[in-house]
C-alpha positions in Angstrom: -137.3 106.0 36.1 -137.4 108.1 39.8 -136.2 105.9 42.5 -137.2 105.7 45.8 -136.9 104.4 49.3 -140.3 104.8 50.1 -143.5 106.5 48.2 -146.3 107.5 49.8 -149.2 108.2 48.1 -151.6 110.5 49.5 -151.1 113.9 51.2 -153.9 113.9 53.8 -153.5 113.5 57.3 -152.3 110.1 57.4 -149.6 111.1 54.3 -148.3 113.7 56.3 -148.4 112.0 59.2 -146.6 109.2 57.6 -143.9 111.5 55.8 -143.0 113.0 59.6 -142.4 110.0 61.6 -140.5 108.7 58.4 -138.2 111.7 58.2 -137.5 111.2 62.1 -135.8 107.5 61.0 -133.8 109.1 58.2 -136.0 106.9 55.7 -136.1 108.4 51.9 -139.6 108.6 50.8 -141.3 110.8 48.3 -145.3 112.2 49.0 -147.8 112.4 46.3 -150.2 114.3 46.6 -153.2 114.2 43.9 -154.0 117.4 44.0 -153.0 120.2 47.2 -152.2 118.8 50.7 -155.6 118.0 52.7 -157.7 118.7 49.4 -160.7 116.7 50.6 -160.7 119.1 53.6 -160.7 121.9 51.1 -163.1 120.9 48.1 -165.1 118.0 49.1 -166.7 119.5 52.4 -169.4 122.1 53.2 -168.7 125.7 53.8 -170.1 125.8 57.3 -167.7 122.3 58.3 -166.1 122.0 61.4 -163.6 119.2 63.1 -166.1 117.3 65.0 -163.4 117.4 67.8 -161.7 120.5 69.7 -158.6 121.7 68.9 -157.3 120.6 71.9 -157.9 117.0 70.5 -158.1 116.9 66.6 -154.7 117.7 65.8 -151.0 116.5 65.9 -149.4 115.7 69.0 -146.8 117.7 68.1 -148.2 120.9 66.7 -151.3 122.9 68.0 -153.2 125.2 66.5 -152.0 128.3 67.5 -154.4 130.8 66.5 -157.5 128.9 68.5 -159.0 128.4 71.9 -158.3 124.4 72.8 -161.9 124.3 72.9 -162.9 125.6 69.7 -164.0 123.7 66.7 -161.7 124.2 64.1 -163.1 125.1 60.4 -162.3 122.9 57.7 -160.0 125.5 56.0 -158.0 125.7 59.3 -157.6 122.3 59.4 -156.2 122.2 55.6 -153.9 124.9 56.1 -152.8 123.4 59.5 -151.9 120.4 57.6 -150.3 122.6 55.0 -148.2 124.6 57.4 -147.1 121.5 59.5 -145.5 120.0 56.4 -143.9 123.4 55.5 -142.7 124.0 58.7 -140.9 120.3 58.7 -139.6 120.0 55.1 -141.4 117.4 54.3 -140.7 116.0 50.9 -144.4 116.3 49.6 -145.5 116.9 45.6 -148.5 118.4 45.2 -150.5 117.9 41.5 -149.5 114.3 40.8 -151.5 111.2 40.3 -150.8 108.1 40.5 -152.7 105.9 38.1 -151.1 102.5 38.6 -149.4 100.8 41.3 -147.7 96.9 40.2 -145.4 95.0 41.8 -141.4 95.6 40.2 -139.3 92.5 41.3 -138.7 92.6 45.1 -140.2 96.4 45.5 -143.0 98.3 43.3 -143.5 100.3 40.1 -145.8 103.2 40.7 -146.9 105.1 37.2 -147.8 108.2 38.0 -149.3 111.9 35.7 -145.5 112.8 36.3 -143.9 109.5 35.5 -142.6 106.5 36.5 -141.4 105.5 40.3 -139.6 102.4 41.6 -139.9 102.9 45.4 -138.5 99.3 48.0 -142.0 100.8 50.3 -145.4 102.0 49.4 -147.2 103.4 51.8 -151.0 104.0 50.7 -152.4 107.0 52.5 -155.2 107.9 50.3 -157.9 107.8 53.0 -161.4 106.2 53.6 -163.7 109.2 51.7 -162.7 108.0 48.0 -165.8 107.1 45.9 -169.2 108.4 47.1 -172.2 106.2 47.2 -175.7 107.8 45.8 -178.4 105.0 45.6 -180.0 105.2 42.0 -183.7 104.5 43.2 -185.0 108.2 42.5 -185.3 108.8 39.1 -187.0 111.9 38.7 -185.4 113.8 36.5 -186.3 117.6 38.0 -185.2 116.5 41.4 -181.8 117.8 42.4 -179.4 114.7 43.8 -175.9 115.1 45.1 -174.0 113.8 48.3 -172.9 115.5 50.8 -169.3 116.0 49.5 -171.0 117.8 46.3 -172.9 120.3 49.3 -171.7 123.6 50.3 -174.6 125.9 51.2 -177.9 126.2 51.6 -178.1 129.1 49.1 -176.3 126.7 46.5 -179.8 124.3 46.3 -182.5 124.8 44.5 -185.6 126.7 46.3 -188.1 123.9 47.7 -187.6 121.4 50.4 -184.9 119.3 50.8 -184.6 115.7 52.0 -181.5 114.5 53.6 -180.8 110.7 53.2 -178.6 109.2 56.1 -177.8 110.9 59.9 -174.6 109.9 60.3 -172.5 113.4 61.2 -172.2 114.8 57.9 -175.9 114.3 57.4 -177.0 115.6 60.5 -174.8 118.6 60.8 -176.3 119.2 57.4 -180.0 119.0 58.2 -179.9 121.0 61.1 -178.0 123.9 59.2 -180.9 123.5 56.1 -183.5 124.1 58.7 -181.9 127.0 60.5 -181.6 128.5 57.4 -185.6 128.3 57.0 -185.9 125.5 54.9 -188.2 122.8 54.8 -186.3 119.6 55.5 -187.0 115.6 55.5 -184.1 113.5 57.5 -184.0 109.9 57.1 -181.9 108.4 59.8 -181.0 104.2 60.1 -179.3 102.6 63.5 -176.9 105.3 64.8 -175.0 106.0 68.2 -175.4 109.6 69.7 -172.8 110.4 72.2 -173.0 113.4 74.5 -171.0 116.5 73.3 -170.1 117.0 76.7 -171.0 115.5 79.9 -169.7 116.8 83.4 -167.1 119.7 81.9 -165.8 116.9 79.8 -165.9 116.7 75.8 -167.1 113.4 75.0 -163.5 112.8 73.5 -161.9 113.0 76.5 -164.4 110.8 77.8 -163.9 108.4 74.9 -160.2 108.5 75.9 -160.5 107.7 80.0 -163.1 104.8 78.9 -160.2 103.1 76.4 -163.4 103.1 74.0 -160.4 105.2 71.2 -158.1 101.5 71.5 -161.3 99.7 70.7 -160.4 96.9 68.2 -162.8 97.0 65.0 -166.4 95.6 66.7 -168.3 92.5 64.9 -169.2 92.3 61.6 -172.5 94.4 61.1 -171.7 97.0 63.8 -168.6 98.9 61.8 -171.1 101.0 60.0 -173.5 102.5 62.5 -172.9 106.2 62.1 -172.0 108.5 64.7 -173.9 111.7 65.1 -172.0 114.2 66.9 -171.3 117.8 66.1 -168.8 120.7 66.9 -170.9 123.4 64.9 -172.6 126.4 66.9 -170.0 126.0 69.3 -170.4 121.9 70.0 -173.5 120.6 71.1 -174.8 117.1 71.4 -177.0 115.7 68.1 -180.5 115.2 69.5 -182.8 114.0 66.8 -186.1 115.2 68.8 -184.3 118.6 69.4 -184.4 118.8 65.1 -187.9 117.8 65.2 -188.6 120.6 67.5 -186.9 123.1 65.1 -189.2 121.5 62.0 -187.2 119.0 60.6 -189.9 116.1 59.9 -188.0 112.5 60.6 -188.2 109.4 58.5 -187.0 105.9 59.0 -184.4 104.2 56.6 -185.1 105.1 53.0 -186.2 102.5 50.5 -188.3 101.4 47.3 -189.1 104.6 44.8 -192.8 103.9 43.2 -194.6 105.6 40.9 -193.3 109.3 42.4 -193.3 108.5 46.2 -190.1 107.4 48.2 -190.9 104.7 51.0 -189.2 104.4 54.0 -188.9 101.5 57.0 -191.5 101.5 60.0 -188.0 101.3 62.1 -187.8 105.5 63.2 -188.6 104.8 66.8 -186.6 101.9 67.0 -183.6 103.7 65.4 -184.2 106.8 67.7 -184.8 104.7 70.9 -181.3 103.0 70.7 -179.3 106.5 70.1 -181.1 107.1 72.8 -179.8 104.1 75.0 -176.6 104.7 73.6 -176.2 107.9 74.8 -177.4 106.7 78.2 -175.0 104.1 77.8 -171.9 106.9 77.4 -173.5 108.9 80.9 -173.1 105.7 82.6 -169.7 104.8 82.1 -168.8 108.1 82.7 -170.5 108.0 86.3 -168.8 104.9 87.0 -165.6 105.9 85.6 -165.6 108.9 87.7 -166.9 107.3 90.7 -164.1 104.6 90.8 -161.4 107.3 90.4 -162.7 110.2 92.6 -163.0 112.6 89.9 -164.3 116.0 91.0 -166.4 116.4 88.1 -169.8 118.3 88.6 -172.9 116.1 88.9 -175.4 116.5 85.5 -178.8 114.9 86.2 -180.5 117.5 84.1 -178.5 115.5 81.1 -180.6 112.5 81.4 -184.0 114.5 80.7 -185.0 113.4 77.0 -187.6 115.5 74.8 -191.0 114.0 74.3 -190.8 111.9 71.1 -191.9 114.1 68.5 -195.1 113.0 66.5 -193.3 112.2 62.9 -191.7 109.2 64.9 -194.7 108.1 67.0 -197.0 108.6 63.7 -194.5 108.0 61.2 -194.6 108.6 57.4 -193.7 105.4 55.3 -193.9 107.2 52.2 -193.6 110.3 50.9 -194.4 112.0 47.2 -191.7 113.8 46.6 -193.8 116.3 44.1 -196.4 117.1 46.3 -194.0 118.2 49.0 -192.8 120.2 47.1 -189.1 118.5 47.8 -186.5 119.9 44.9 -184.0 117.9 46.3 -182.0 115.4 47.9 -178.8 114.8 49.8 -177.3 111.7 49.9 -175.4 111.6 53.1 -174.7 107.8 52.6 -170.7 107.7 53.2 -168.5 106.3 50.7 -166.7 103.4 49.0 -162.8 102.6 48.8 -161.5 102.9 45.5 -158.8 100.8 45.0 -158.5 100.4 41.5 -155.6 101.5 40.2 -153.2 99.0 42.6 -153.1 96.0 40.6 -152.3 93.6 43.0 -153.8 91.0 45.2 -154.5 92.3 48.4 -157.8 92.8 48.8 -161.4 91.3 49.9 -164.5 91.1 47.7 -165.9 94.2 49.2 -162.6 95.8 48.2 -160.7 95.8 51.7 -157.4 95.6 51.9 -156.1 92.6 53.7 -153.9 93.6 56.4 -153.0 93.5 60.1 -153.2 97.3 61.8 -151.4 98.7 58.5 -149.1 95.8 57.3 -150.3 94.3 54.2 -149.8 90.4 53.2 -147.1 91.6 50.8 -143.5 92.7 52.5 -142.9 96.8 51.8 -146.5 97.6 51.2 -148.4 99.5 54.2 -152.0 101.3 54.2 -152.5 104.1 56.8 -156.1 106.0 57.7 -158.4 104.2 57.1 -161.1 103.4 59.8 -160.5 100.5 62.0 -157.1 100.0 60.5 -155.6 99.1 64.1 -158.4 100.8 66.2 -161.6 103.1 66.6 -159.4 106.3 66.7 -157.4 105.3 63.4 -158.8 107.3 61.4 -158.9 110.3 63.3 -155.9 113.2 62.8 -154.0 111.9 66.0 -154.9 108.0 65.2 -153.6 108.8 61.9 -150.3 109.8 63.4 -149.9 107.1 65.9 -151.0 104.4 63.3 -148.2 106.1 61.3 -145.6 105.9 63.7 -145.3 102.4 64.2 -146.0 101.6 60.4 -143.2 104.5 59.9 -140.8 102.2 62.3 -141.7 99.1 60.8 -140.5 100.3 57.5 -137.1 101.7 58.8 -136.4 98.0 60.4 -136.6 96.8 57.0 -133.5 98.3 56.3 -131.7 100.3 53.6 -132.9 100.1 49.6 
């Protein structure tokens, strides 16, 4: 049996995040890594992905990425390989191609059993992220209609010829309809409640913004309100998501999906209402910013014209409720409905019924055992690259007060 220090498991952002503020205390650990650093980044994303933040804001602290403008909108490959060279470049002690299948407690520390063996480790650090088991509703049953989510997507050339509908409008969802239709396809997006932030507003990306309005500190918001998706994009060079604009290149808009009948999908008379408060929302973000700016003096350039909405199309004043999928000729459909945590394989009692880990901003109820990236775990930005770091360098300094194995 390997011994330990500390194992994290998980070599993502928040693993290698973890691994360099551990290494900075002179703490022992060991990485595992599933498969190759940042794999989601390389296998479970579209072709066409980019960060949905600039480079000058989706990274490190520590390390930027060289080879790009600070405004540009890293691809997902860049990002993997930044990952990948960041850990190179520090020596940090990560092992690629090893699972680990059961985690237990082992007296006063833990017994991780793993595709390579067996690991006693004082610390476990889980770092295995928030994007673990994808949800895809079974309501559709058609058998000749394509479904997949939107981790299984890559292109548009990779579908089936026919129209597609796309089934949440979160980011991922969004970004993913708009590139459907610019590729001349015939596209269905169901959206639910969502906030729409400006890209940029007054020379500002609306992470900076985010940043001056303390809005990346937020603490997680009431029950009910963690889920609303964000729709934002970096693609085509960063642009805010405007639902009308969508409509206005052909994608026809739906309300929540629902009940599947006798061929036809039926959705919730709720469009308008959904579209009306992303609207406010983004309003919402303009006027902070014009009181934030006011109160300090900023020298920021004025943007009325950024309050000028498009006319609401007709699919959401005349909305369809229910669509046959055969006689629109739809092939298939993207489930851009986010995922699940997956925490099977620790067999221990830590978690809620809706398979949360109970915690406070990292530290779990059980002494040495530490979860890192997942969203909300201390604050909106945790599970962002640099929230990911900063989450893991205080859990990182909590672990080296614990002292020596």
């Amino acid at each position: 049996m390997e011994t330990t220090h500390t194992l994290v498991i998980g070599g993502g952002q928040a693993g290698v995040a973890t691994s360099a503020h551990l290494q900075k205390h002179g703490v022992p650990h060991i990485v595992l890594e599933r498969a190759r650093i940042a794999e989601r980044w390389r296998t479970e994303r579209w072709d066409s992905l980019v960060a949905n933040g600039p480079a000058w804001h989706d990274r490190f602290p520590e390390a930027e990425f060289t080879d790009l403008d600070p405004e540009e909108f890293a691809g997902k490959d860049r990002v993997a390989t930044y990952f990948e060279s960041f850990a190179k470049a520090r020596a940090l002690p990560v092992r690629t191609g090893v699972n680990v299948t059961r985690l237990e407690r082992d007296g006063e520390g833990f017994r991780a059993t793993t595709s390579n063996g067996v690991i006693q480790a004082q610390n476990v650090v889980v770092a295995t992220g928030p994007f673990q088991k994808p949800l895809i509703p079974t309501v559709v049953t058609d058998p000749a209609i394509t479904q997949l989510h939107s981790n299984a997507y890559r292109n548009p050339q990779s579908l089936p010829e026919g129209a597609v509908l796309v089934v949440g409008a979160g980011s991922s969802g969004a970004q993913i309809a708009e590139e459907l239709v610019r590729a001349g396809r015939r596209v269905y997006l169901s959206l639910g409640p969502h906030d729409r932030p400006p890209r940029r507003y007054r020379g500002q990306d609306f992470v900076w913004w985010l940043g001056k309005l303390g809005k990346w500190d937020m603490k997680a918001p009431t029950p009910g309100t963690v889920h609303i998706t964000i729709a934002v994009s970096g693609a085509y060079g960063g642009h805010t998501m405007d639902f009308r604009r969508l409509a206005a290149l052909g994608v026809t808009l739906l309300g929540r999906a629902g009940a599947y009948k006798d061929g036809s999908l039926h959705f919730a008379p709720d469009l308008r209402t959904n579209i009306e408060n992303g609207d406010r929302n983004y309003l919402s973000v303009l006027d902070e910013a014009d009181a934030y700016a006011a109160a300090n003096q900023l020298d920021l350039p004025l943007e009325p014209e950024a309050r000028n909405l498009l006319p609401l199309p007709d699919c959401v004043t005349n909305p369809t409720l229910a669509l046959d999928l055969r006689k629109e000729g739809i092939s298939t459909i993207i489930w851009a409905t986010g995922f699940a945590l997956d925490f099977g394989w620790i067999d221990l009692d830590i978690f809620h019924e809706d398979g949360r880990p109970r915690h406070h901003d990292g530290v779990s109820e059980i002494p040495g055992l530490y979860f890192v990236g997942l969203p909300w775990l201390s604050c909106r930005g945790s599970a962002f690259i640099w929230g990911a770091w900063r989450d893991a360098e205080r859990l990182a300094a909590h672990i080296a007060a614990r002292g020596p194995a």
